[in-house]
C-alpha positions as CSV (number, residue, x, y, z in Angstrom):
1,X,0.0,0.0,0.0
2,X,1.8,3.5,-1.2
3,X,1.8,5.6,1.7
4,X,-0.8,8.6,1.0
5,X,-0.8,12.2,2.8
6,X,-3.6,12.9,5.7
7,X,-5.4,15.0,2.7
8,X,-5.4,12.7,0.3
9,X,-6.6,10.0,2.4
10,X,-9.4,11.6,4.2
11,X,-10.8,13.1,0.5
12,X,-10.8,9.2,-0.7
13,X,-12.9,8.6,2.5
14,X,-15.1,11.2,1.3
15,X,-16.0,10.0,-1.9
16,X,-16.7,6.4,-0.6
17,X,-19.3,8.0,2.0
18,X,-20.5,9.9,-0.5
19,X,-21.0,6.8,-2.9
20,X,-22.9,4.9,-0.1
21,X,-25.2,7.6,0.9
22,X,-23.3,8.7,4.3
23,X,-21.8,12.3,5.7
24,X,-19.0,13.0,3.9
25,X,-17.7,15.0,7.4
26,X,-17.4,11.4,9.1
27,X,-14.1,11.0,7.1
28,X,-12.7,13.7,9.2
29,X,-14.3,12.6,12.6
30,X,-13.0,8.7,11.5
31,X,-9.3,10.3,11.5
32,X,-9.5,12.6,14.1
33,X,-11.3,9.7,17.0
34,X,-8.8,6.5,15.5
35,X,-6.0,8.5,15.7
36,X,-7.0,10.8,19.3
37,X,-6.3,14.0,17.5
38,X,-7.9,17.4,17.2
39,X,-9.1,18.9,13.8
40,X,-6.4,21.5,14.2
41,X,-4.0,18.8,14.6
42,X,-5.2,16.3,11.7
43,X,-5.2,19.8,9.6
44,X,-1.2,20.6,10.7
45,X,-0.8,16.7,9.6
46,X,-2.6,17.6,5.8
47,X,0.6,16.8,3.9
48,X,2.1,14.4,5.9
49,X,2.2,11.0,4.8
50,X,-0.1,8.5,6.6
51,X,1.8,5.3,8.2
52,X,0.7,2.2,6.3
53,X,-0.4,0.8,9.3
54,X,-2.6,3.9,10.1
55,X,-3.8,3.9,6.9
56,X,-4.8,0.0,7.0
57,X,-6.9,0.8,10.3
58,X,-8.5,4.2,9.0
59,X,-9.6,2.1,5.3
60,X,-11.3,-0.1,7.6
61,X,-13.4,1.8,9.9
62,X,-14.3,4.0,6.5
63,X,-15.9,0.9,5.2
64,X,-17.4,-0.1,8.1
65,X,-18.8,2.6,8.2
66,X,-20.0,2.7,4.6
67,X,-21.3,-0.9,5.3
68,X,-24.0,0.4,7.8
69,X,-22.0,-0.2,11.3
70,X,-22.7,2.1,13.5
71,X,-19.9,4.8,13.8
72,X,-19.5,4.5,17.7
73,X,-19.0,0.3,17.0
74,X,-16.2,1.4,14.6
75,X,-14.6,3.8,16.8
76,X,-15.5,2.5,20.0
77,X,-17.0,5.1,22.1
78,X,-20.0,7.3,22.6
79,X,-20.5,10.5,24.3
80,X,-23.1,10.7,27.0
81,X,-23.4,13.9,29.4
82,X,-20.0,15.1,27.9
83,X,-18.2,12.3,28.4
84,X,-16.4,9.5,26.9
85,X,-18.3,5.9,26.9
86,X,-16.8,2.7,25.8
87,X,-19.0,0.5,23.5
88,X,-19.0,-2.5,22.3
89,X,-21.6,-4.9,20.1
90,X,-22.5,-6.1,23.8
91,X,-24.1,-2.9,24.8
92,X,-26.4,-0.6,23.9
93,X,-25.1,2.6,21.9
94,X,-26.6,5.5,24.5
95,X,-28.8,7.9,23.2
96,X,-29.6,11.4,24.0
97,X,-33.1,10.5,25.4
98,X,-31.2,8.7,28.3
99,X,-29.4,11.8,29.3
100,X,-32.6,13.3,29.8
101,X,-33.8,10.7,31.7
102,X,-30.1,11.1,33.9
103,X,-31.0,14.8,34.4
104,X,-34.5,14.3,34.9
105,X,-33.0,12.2,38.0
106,X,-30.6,14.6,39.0
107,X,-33.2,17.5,39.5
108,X,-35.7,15.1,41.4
109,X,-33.3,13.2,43.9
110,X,-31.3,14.2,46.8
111,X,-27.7,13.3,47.6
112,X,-28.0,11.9,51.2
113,X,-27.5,8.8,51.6
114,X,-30.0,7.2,49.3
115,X,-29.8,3.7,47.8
116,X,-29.7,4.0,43.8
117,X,-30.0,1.2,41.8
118,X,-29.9,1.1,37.9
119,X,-31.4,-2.2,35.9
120,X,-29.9,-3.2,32.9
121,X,-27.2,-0.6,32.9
122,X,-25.6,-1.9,29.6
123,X,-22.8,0.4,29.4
124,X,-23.1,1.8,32.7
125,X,-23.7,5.7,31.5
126,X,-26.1,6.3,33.9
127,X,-24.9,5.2,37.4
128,X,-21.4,6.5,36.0
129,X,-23.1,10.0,35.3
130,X,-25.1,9.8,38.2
131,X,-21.5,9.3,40.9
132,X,-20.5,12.0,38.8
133,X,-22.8,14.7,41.0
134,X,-23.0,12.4,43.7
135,X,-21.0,12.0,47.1
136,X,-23.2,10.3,49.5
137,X,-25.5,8.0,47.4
138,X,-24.7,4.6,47.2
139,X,-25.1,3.5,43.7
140,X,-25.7,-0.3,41.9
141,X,-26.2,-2.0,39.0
142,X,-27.1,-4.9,37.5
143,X,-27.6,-6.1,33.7
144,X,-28.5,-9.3,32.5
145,X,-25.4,-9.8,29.8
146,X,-22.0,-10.3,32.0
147,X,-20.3,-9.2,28.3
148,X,-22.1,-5.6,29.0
149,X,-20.9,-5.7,32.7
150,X,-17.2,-6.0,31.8
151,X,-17.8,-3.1,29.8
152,X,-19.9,-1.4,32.7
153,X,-16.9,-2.0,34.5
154,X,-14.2,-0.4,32.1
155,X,-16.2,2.9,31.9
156,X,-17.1,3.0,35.9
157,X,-13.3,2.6,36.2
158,X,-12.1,4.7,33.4
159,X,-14.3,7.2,35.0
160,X,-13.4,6.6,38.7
161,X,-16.9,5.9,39.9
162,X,-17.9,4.1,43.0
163,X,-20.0,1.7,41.8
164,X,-21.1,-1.9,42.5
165,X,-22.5,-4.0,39.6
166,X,-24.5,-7.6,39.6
167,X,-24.6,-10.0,37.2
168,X,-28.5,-11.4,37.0
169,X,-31.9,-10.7,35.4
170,X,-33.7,-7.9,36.7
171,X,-34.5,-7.6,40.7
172,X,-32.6,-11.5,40.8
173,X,-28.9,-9.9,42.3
174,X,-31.1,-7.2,44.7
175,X,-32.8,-10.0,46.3
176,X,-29.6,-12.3,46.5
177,X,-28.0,-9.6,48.1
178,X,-30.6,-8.7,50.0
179,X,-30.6,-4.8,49.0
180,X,-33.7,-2.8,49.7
181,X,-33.7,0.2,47.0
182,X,-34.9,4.2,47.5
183,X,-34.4,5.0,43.8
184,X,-34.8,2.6,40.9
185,X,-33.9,3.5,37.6
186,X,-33.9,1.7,34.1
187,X,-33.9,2.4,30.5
188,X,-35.1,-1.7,29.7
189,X,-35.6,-3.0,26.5
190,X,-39.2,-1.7,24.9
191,X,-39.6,-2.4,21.4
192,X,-42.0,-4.6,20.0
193,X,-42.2,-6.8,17.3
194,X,-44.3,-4.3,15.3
195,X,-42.2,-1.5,15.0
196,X,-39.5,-3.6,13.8
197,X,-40.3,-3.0,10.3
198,X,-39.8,1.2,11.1
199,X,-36.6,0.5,12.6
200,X,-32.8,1.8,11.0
201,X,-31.4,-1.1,9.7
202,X,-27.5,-0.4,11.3
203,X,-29.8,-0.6,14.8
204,X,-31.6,-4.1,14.0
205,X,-28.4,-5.7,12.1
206,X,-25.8,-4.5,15.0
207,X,-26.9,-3.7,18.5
208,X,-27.9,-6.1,20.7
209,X,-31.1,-7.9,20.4
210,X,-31.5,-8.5,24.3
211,X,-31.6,-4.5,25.2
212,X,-33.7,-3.5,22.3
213,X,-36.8,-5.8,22.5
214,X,-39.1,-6.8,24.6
215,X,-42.4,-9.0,23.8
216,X,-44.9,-8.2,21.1
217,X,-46.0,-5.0,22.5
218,X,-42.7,-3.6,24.1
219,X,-44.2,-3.6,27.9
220,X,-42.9,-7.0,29.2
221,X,-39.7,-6.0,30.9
222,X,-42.0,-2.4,33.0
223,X,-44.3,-5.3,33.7
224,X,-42.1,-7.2,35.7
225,X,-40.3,-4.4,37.1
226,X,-43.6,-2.7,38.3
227,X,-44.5,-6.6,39.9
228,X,-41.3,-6.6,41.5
229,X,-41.4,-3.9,43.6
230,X,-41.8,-5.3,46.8
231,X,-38.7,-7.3,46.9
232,X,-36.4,-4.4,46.2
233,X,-37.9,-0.7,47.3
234,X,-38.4,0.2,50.3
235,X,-41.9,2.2,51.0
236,X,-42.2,5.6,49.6
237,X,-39.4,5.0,47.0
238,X,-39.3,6.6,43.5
239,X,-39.2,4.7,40.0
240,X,-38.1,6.5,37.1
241,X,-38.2,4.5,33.1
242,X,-37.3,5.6,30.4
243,X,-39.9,4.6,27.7
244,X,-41.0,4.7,24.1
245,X,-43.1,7.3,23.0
246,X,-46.4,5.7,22.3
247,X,-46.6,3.3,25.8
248,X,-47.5,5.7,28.6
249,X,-50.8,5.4,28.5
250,X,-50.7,0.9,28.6
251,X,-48.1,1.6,31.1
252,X,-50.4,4.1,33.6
253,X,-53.4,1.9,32.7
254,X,-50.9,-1.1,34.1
255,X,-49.1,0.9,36.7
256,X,-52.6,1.8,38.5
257,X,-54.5,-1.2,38.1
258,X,-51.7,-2.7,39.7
259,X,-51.0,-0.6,42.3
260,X,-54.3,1.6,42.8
261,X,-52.4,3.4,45.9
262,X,-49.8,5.1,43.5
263,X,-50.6,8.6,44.0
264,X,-47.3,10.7,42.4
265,X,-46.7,9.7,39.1
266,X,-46.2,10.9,35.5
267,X,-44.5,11.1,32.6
268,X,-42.1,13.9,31.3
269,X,-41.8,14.5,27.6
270,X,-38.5,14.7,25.9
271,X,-37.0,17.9,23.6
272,X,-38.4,16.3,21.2
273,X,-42.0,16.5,22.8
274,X,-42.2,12.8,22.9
275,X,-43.2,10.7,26.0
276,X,-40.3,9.9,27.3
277,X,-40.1,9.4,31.1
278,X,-42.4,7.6,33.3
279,X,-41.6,8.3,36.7
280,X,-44.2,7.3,40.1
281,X,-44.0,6.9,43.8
282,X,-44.3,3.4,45.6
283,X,-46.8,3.7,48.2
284,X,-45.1,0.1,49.6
C-alpha cells in the first residue's frame, strides 16, 4: 500500500461516504477519534504521509462505516453527558433521550445517603453520570449480559466511579444480596415486534437484540419491574423508566390497576416533545 498524505486519504474517504449515501464530514471525525487527534491537529498533519499501518486501520473503519455499522462500534466510544463511553456490540449505543432521563434524575433526587439502583445498565452511563454529581448516594447496577458488565466495569473505572454492579436478570442480584432500593432506575428493553419493520437497519443488524426488544408489544420487561417492587424498594421509593413514545398510556393503565395506591406519578416528555419518562412513587 503507497503511503498517501492525511489530505489525500481523508478526501478518498469522502467520496466512498458519498457513494454509499453517508456524511462526507465522518471522514474527518473517522481520522481525528482513531487517531485521538484534534481537527487543528489532523489539519497541521494535511501533507504528511499516513503510516501504512494507520492507513490499513482508517480504510477499515471508513468501510465499516459505509457498510451500515454504526460509527461509535467502529470507533468505539459514545459520548453521553460530555463524556467519553466505551461500546462494544454487547451494549447498547446511548442515546440522547437517556441523558434526559439522567437529568430528569438529577433535578428530582437528593444526595444523602440514598440507595440508587440502575437495571440493565448496559454500558453503565447512567450510574457513572449519576457518581459523577454524587457523594453520598450509594449506587448499583445490574444487567443481565455479564459481556455488557465487563464493559460497565471499564467505563465505571475509566471514570473513577464508585460503583457496585451484579450479574443477574432484573430484581434476581437485589434479592440475592438482600438490598432494599430508595431509587430505581432503568432504560429496559421496549420495542416490539411491530415497530420492527420502522426500525434503522445499522440498529436491528448491529446492537444487541437482548436491550432492544421486549415481547410483542414492548411492555414485558416495565411489567415485571412494576410486579417486582416489593422485593427491592423500600416504601415511599421513586421509579423512574425511560420509555418509548407511544406506551405511557398501557403503562399508567398497568401501573394503577396494579398498584391503585400510586398517587405521584407521571410522565415527562422529551426535547423532542415525545413521551419519554415515566416516573411514580411506591406507596409500599
Amino acid at each position: 500500500m503507497p503511503p498517501y498524505n492525511y489530505r489525500d486519504v481523508i478526501r478518498k474517504a469522502e467520496n466512498s461516504l458519498y457513494a454509499h449515501g453517508k456524511e462526507t464530514r465522518i471522514a474527518q471525525l473517522l481520522a481525528e477519534d482513531l487517531f485521538r487527534m484534534t481537527t487543528a491537529q489532523i489539519m497541521m498533519k494535511s501533507d504528511e504521509p499516513m503510516s501504512q499501518c494507520e492507513q490499513g486501520i482508517y480504510d477499515k473503519a471508513v468501510k465499516r462505516v459505509c457498510a451500515g455499522e454504526p460509527y461509535q462500534y467502529v470507533v468505539g466510544f459514545s459520548w453521553f453527558y460530555g463524556e467519553k463511553f466505551k461500546v462494544t456490540t454487547d451494549t447498547l449505543i446511548p442515546r440522547n433521550e437517556t441523558e434526559e432521563l439522567v437529568m430528569f434524575v438529577l433535578n428530582e433526587e437528593k444526595d444523602d445517603g440514598r440507595t440508587v439502583v440502575d437495571i440493565g445498565t448496559g454500558t453503565g452511563a447512567i450510574p457513572v453520570t449519576l457518581h459523577k454529581y454524587w457523594n453520598q448516594n450509594k449506587v448499583y447496577a445490574t444487567d443481565i449480559s455479564q459481556d455488557a458488565l465487563e464493559v460497565a466495569k471499564e467505563n465505571c473505572n475509566a471514570h473513577n466511579a464508585d460503583i457496585t454492579f451484579y450479574h443477574g436478570d432484573l430484581y434476581r442480584p437485589l434479592i440475592e444480596n438482600h438490598i432494599k432500593a430508595d431509587v430505581i432506575i432503568s432504560n429496559p428493553p421496549y420495542i416490539s415486534k411491530d415497530d420492527i419493520p420502522v426500525m434503522t437497519p445499522s440498529v436491528i443488524e448491529h446492537e444487541p437484540h437482548q436491550a432492544l426488544f421486549a415481547g410483542d408489544d414492548g411492555l414485558e420487561i416495565y411489567k415485571r419491574l412494576i410486579d417486582g417492587l416489593p422485593e427491592v424498594l423500600s416504601a415511599g421509593g421513586r421509579v423512574y423508566c425511560e420509555i418509548a413514545f407511544n406506551q405511557k398510556e398501557p403503562l399508567l393503565i398497568y401501573l394503577l390497576r396494579r398498584w391503585p395506591e400510586t398517587k405521584r406519578y407521571g410522565v415527562v416528555k422529551d426535547i423532542n416533545k415525545q413521551d419519554r419518562i415515566l416516573y411514580f412513587t411506591w406507596e409500599g
